[in-house]
C-alpha positions in Angstrom: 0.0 0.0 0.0 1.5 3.3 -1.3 2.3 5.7 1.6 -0.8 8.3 0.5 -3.1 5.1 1.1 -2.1 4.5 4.4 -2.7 8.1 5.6 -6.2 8.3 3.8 -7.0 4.5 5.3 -6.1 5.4 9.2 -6.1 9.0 9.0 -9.3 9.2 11.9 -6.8 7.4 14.1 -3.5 9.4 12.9 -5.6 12.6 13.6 -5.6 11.9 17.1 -2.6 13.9 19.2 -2.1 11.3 21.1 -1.4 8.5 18.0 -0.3 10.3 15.0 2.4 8.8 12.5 4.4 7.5 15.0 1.5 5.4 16.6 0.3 4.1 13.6 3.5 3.0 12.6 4.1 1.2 15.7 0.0 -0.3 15.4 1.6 -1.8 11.5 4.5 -3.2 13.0 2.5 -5.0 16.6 2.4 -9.2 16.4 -1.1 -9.1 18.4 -2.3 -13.0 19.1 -5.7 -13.5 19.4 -6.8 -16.7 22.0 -10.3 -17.7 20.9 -12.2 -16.3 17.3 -15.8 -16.2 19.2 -17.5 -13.7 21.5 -14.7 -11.8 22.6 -12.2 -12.7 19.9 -14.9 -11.3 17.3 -15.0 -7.6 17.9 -11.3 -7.6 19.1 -10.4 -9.3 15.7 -12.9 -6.8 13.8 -10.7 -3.6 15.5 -7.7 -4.6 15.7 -7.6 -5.9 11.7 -9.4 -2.9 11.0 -6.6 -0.8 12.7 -3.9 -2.4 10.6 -2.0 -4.4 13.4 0.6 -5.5 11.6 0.4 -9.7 12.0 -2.5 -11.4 14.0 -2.7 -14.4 15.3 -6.2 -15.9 16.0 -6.1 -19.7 17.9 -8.8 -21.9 18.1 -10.0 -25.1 17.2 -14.1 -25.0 17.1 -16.0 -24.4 14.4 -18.8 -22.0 13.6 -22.2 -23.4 14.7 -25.8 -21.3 14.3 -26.1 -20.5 17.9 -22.3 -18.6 17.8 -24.4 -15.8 15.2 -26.2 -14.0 17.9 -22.5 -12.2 19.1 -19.3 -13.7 17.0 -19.7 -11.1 14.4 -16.9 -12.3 12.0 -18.5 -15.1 11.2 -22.1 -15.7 8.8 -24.2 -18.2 8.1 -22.3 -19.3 5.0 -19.3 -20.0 7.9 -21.4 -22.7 10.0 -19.5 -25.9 9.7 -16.5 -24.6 9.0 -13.3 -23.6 11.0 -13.6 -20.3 13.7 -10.0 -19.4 12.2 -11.2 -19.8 8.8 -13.7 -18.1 8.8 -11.8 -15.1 10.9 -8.9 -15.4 8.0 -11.7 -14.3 5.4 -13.1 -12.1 7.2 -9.9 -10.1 7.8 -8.7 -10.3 4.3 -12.0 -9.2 3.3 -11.4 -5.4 5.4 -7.6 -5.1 5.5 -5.8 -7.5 2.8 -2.7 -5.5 4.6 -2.9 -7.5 7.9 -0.7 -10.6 7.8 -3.3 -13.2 9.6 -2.0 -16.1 11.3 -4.5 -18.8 11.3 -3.6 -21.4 14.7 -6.3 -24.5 14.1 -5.3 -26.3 17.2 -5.8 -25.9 21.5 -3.3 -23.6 23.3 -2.2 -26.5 25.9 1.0 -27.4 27.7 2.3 -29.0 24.9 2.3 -26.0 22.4 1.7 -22.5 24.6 5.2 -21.3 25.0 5.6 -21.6 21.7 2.4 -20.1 19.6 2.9 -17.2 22.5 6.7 -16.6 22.5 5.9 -15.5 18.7 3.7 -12.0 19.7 3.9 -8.8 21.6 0.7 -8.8 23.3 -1.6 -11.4 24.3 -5.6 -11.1 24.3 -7.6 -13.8 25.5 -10.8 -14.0 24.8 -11.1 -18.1 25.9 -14.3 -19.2 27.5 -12.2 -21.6 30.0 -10.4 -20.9 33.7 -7.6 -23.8 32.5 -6.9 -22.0 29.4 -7.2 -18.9 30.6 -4.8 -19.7 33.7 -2.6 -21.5 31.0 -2.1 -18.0 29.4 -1.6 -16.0 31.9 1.0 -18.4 33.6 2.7 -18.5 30.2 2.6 -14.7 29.8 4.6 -14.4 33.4 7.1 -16.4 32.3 7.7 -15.1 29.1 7.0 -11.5 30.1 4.4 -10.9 27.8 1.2 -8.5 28.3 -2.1 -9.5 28.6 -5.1 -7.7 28.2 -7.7 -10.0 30.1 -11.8 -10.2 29.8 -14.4 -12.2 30.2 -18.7 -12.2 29.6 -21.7 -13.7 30.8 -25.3 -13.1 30.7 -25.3 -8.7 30.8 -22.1 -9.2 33.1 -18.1 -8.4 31.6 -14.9 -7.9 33.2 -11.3 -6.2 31.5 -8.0 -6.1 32.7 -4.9 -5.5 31.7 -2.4 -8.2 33.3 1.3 -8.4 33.4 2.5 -5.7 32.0 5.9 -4.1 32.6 5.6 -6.0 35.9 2.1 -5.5 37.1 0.1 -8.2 38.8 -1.4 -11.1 36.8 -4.1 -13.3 36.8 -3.3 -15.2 40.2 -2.8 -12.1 41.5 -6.3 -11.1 41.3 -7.5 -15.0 41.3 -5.1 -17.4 42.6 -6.2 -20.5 41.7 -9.1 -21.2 39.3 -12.5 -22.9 40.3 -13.3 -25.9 38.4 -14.2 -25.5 35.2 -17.7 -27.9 35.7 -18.8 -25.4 38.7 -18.8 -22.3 36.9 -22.0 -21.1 34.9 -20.8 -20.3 31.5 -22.7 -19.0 28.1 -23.8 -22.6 27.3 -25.6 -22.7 30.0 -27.0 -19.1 31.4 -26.1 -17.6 27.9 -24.7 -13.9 26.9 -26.9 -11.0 25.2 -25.3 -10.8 21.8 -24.3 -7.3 21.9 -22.1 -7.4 25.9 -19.7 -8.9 24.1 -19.4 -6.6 21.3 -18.7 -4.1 23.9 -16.0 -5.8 26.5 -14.3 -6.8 23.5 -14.2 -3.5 21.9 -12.9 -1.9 25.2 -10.1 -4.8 24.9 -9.4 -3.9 21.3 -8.7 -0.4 22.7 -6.5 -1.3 25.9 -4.6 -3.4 23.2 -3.9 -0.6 20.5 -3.1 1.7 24.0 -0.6 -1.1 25.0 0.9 -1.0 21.4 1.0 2.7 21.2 2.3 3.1 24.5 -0.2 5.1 25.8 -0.8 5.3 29.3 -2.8 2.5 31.2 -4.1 1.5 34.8 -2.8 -1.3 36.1 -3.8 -3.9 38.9 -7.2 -2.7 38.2 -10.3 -4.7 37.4 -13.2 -3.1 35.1 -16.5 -4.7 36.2 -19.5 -4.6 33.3 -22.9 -4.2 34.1 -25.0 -3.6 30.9 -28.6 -5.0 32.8 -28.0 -2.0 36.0 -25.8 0.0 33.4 -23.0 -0.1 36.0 -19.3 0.5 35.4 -16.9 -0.3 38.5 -13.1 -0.1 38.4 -11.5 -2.4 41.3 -8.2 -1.8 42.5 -6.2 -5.3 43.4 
């Protein structure tokens, strides 16, 4: 893309002080990996392709079924049946052909984490599992990589941003996870399509702040209440 196209594509975010060229270069040159292409993983796909982040990985191993339309907005009906990460790799090429998409078709597990994660800059997971989720964030500590943390259910979200430049992690805030089996999850209690649309836009953002090097809050927990239409910020 010739240098004039890149201005006129993300001028609206090069206009802001705060970004400008040098942001925007620094957004074209991020390795962002993506843990999960549904709920979560939609919207911060959709905005951080959109924003031209550089290479994006997106892991999972599921495939699109009818019931994933009502919130996993990357994906249509012509995608049931088919892969979450191929369906994600069209849709990307389809806004920003510029993006180099990584397309990971198995489970982040012991066997492979340290090395799909040791590949990126920052981490967002948008899993929908405490053993993946605590997999992550372990892995992150160890290789001291950021992650930008969230989670939905029902009208109910949570973001943080976790380990990053030394800031408490996941254990820190939960230190060991509950058993997967006990925990109510969207399968069960469900999620109103659009609460994920906005925890994982506001992920998108504390990513492309990360990236920019903008300033963040740390040790903090952001607690979502779309039912009350209640926003709490928790120190820990």
């Amino acid at each position: 893309m010739k240098k004039e196209d890149v201005f006129e594509r993300y001028s609206r975010q090069i206009f802001i002080e705060e970004i400008g060229l040098e942001g925007q270069k620094r957004i074209m040159s991020a390795k962002v990996l993506v843990v999960g292409a549904g709920g979560l993983g939609s919207p911060v796909i959709q905005y951080l392709a959109a924003a031209g982040v550089g290479t994006l990985g997106v892991a999972d191993f599921d495939r699109v079924e009818l019931h994933n339309l009502n919130r996993q907005i990357i994906h249509n009906e012509n995608s049931v049946g088919t892969l979450k990460v191929k369906s994600a790799e069209v849709f990307v090429e389809r806004l920003n052909h510029q993006v180099k998409y990584i397309g990971i078709e198995e489970k982040i597990d012991q066997r492979n984490v340290e090395e799909i994660l040791s590949l990126y800059d920052v981490i967002v997971d948008g899993s929908d599992n405490f053993s993946t989720r605590y997999l992550i964030n372990d892995m992150c500590v160890k290789l001291r990589k950021t992650l930008v943390y969230g989670s939905i259910l029902g009208f109910s979200g949570q973001v943080a941003i976790l380990n990053h430049q030394g800031s408490k992690n996941l254990r820190d805030l939960f230190p060991e996870p509950p058993f997967d089996e006990d925990i109510p999850d969207c399968d069960s209690l469900g999620v109103l399509g659009a609460l994920p649309g906005v925890v994982g836009s506001m992920m998108a953002i504390q990513a492309l702040k990360i990236i920019t090097g903008l300033p963040v809050h740390l040790n903090q927990i952001t607690l979502i209440d779309t039912l009350k239409w209640r926003f709490q910020t928790l120190d820990f």
